[in-house]
C-alpha positions as CSV (number, residue, x, y, z in Angstrom):
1,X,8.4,92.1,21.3
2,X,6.6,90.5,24.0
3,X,6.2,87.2,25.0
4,X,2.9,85.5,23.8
5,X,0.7,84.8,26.3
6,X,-1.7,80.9,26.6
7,X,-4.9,82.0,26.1
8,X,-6.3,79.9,29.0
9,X,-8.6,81.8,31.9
10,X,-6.8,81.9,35.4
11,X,-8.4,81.1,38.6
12,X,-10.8,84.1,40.2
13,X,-8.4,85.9,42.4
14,X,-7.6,85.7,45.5
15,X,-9.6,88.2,47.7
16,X,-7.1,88.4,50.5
17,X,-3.8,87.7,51.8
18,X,-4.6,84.7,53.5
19,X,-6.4,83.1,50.5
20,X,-3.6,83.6,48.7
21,X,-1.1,81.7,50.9
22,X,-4.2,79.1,51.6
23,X,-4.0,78.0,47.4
24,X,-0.1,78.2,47.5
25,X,-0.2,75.6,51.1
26,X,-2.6,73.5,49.1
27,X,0.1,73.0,45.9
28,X,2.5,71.7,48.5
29,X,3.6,68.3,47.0
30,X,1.2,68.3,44.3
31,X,2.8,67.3,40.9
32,X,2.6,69.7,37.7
33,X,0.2,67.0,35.8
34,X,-2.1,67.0,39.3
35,X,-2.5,70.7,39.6
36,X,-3.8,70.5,35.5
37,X,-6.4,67.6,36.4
38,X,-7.5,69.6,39.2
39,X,-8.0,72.9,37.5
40,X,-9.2,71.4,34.5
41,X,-6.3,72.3,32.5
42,X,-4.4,70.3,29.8
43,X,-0.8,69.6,30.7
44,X,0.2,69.3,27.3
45,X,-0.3,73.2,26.5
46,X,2.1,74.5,29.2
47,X,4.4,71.7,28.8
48,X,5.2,72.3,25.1
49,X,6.3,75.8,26.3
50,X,10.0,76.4,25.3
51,X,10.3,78.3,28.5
52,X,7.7,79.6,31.5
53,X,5.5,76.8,31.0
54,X,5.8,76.1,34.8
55,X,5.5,79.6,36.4
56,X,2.4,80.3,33.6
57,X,0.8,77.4,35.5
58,X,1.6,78.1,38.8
59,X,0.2,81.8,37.9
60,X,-2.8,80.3,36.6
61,X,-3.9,78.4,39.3
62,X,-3.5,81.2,41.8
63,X,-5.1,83.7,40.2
64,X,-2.7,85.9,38.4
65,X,-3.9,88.2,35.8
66,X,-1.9,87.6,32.2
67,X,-3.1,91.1,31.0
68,X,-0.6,92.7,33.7
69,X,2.5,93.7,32.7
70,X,2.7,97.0,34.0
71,X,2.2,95.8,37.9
72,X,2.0,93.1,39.9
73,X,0.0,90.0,38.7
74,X,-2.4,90.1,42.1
75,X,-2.8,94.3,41.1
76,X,-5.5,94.5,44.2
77,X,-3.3,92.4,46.6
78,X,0.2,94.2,45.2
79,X,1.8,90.9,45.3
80,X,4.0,89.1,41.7
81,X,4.3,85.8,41.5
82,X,7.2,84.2,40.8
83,X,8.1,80.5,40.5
84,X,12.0,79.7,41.9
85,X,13.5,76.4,40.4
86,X,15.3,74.8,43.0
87,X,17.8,71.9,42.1
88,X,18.7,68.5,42.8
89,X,20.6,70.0,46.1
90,X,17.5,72.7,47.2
91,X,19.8,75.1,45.6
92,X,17.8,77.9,43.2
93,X,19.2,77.1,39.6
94,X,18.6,80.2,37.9
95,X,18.2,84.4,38.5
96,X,14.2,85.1,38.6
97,X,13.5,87.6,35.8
98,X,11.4,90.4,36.5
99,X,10.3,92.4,34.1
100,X,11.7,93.9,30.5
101,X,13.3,97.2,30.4
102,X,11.1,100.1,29.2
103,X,13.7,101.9,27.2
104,X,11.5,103.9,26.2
105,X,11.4,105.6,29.3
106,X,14.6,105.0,30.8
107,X,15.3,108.2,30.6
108,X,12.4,110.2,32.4
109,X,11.5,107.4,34.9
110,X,12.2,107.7,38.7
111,X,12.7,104.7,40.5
112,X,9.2,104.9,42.1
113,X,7.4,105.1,39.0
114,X,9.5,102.1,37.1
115,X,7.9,98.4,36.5
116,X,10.7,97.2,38.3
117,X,9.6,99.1,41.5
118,X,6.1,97.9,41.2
119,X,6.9,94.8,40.8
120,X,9.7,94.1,43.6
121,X,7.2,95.6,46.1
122,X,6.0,92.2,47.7
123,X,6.8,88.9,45.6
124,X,5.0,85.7,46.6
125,X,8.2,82.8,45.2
126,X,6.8,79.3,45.0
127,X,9.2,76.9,44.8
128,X,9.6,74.3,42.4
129,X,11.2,71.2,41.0
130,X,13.9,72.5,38.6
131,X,15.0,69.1,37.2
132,X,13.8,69.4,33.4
133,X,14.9,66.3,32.7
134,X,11.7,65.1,34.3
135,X,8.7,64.4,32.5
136,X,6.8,68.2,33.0
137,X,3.7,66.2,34.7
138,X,6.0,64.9,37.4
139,X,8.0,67.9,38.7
140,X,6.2,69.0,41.8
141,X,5.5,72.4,43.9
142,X,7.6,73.0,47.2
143,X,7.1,76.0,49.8
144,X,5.8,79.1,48.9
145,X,6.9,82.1,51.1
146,X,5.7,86.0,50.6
147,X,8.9,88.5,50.4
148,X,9.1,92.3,50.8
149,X,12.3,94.2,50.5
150,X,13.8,95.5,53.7
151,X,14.5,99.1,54.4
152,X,17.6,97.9,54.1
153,X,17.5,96.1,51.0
154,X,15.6,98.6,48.9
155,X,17.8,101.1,48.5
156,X,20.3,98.5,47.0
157,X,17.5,98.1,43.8
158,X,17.3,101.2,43.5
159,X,20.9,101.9,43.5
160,X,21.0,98.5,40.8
161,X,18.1,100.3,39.0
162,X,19.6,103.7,38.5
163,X,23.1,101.9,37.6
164,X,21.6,99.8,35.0
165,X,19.0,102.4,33.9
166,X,21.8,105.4,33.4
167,X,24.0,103.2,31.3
168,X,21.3,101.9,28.4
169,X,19.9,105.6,28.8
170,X,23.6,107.0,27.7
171,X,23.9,104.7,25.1
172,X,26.3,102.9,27.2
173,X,24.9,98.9,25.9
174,X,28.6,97.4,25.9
175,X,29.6,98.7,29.4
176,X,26.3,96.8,31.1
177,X,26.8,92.9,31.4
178,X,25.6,90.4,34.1
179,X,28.0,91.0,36.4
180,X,27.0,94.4,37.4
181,X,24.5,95.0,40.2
182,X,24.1,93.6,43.7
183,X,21.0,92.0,43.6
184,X,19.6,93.2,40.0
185,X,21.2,92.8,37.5
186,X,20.1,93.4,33.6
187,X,20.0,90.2,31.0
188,X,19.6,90.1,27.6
189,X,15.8,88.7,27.3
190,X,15.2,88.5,23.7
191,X,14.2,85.0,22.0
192,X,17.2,85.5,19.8
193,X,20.3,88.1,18.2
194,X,17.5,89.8,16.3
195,X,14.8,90.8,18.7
196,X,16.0,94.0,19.5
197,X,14.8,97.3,21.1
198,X,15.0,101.0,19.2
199,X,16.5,103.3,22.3
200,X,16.4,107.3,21.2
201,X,19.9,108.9,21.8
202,X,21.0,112.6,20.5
203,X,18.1,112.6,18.2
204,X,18.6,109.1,16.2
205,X,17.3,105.4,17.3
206,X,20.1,102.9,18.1
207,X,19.3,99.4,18.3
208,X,19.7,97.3,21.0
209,X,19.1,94.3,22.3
210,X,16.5,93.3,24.1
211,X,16.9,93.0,28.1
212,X,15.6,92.5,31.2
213,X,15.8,93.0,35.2
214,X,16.3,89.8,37.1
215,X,16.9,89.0,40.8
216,X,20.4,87.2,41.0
217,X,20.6,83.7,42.6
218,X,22.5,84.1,45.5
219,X,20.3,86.8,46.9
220,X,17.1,84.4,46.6
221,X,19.6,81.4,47.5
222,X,19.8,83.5,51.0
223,X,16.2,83.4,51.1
224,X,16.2,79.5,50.7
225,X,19.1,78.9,53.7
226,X,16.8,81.6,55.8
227,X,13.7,78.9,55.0
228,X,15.7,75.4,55.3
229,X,17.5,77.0,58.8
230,X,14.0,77.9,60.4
231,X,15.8,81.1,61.5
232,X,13.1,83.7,61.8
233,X,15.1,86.3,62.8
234,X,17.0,85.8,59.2
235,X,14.3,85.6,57.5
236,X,12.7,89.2,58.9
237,X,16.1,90.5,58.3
238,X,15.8,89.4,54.6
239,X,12.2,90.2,54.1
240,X,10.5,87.1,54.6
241,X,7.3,87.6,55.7
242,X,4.6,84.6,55.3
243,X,5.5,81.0,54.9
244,X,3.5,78.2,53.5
245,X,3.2,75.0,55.1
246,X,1.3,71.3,54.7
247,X,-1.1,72.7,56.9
248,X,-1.2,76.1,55.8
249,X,1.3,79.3,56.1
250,X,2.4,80.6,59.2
251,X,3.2,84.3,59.9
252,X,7.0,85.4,60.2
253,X,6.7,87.8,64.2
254,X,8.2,90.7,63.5
């Protein structure tokens, strides 16, 4: 089951790069109920959203394509978008789901050819206010900053890809929890104990519940002390490559 999507019209996309990291400098500071007035949006419709109301706003105003679930929400730039709720210490206060599993073809799917893959190729996170005990109109947008996994870093998704992927594939449901994986690591994502998934196994469908691929905390927690230390050298080693400021981005020199 899919989540359902507002049926409100995003933003034209952005045509380059550079436009993109131009809207996301611009959202700097701006408050949730700002952004809506500006874009001529009513707050009310994304803040009655159990969960994603945020990032579906964010998404909006930058451009993203709803329709996408296959690859990336910019599809011409190759760049997701993903919103990272920081807390009350600039801490990030949850994992950042992905994408669902595709059970369905778990078991013919190369890394390379997976949603995960084409989503993970470069990730623009946007920062933002993760205290939902505020009012939804007051919680503002932080930094943005444009990621791409490393050479070095890659083949650790992969390796968390093909771990998580060759367990559901066997049948294997009980054996794959949270705690497995480096950086990815597989969550249930279903709204509740009944949304489930039918996986094919030895000629029968088992069903199973309903996951997803997330990006732990602590890996985009690194990303955060790499931004708040000004340490470009950390942030190339992590990926980091474009960083929004009041002003608006900078490049990280490789």
């Amino acid at each position: 089951m899919r989540s359902v999507q507002l049926n409100i019209a995003s933003k034209p996309p952005p045509e380059s790069v550079d436009e993109l990291m131009q809207r996301a400098a611009h959202m700097m500071g701006q408050t949730f109920g700002t952004l809506c007035q500006q874009h001529g949006y009513t707050q009310d419709v994304f803040a009655k959203r159990h969960k994603g109301g945020a990032g579906e706003l964010i998404e909006r105003v930058l451009g993203a394509d709803a329709r996408n679930h296959d690859g990336p929400d910019l599809m011409h730039l190759g760049i997701e978008i993903k919103t990272l709720p920081l807390d009350e210490r600039g801490r990030v206060a949850e994992s950042t789901y992905v994408c669902r599993c595709q059970l369905d073809q778990l078991a013919q799917a190369q890394y390379e050819q997976s949603r995960l893959y084409a989503k993970t190729r470069q990730i623009l996170f946007v920062c933002i206010d993760g205290a939902k005990v505020a009012p939804f109109a007051e919680r503002t947008v932080g930094l943005s900053f444009l990621w791409s996994p490393t050479p070095a870093i890659d083949p650790v998704f992969r390796a968390d890809w093909t771990d998580a992927t060759d367990l559901i594939a066997s049948g294997f449901r009980d054996g794959l929890d949270a705690r497995r994986g480096q950086i990815i690591q597989v969550r249930p994502k279903g709204r509740n104990q009944h949304d489930t998934m039918l996986l094919a196994q030895a000629g029968e469908q088992h069903a199973i519940k309903t996951c997803g691929f997330y990006i732990r905390q602590r890996f985009t927690n690194l990303l955060i002390d790499s931004l708040a230390a000004g340490d470009t050298n950390q942030q190339q080693q992590y990926g980091v490559t474009h960083v929004s400021t009041h002003f608006g981005y900078s490049e990280v020199r490789f």
